[in-house]
Backbone bond lengths (Angstrom), bond angles and torsions (degrees), N, CA, C in turn:
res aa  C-N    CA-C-N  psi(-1)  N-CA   C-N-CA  omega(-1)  CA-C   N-CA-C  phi
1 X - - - 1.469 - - 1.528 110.67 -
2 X 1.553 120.68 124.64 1.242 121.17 -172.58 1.601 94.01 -111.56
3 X 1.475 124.94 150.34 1.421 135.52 175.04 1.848 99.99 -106.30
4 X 1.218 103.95 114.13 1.721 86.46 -176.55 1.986 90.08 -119.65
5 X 1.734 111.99 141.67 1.566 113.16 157.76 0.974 94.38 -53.66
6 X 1.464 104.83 -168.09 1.247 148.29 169.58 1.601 103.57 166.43
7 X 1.590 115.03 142.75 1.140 109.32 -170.54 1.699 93.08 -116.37
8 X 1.031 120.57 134.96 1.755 142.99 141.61 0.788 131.92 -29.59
9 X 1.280 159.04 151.48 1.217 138.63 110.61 1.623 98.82 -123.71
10 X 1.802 96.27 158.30 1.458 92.67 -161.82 1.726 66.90 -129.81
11 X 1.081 109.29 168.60 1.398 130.12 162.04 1.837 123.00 -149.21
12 X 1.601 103.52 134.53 1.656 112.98 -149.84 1.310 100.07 -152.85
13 X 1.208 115.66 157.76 1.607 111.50 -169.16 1.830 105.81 -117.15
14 X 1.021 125.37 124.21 1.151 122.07 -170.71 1.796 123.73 -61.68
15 X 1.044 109.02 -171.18 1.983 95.57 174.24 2.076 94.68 -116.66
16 X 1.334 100.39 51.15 1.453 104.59 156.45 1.462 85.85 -130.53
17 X 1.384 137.93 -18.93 1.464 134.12 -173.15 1.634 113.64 92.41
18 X 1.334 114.84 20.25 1.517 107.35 164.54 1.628 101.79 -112.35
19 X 1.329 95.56 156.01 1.196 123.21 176.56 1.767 111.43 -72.62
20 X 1.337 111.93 138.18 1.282 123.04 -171.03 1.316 112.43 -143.43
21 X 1.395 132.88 112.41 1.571 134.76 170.57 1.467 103.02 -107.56
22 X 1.469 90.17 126.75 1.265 116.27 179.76 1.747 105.05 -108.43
23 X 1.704 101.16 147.69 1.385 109.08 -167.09 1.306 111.62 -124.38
24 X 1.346 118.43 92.63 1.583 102.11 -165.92 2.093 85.70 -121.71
25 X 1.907 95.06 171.15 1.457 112.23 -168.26 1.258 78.89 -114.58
26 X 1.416 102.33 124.02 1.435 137.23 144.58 1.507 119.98 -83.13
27 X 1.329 120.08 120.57 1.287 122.47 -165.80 1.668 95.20 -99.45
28 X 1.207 128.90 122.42 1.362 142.65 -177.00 1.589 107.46 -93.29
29 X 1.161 132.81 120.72 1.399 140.24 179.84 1.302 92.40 -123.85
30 X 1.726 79.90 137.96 1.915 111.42 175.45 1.359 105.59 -144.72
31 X 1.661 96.97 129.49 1.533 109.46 -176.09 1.319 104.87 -83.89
């Protein structure tokens, strides 16, 4: 079993109305 990152980014607009990308690590598992 290997654990591999990978990084994200999600992008979403806030409730002031700007845009915000968020960067989160997703840890990818492979059997």
């Amino acid at each position: 079993m290997m654990g591999i990152f990978k990084e994200e980014k999600i992008k979403f607009i806030d409730c002031k109305g700007e845009e915000v990308i968020l960067k989160i690590k997703i840890k990818d598992i492979k059997k």
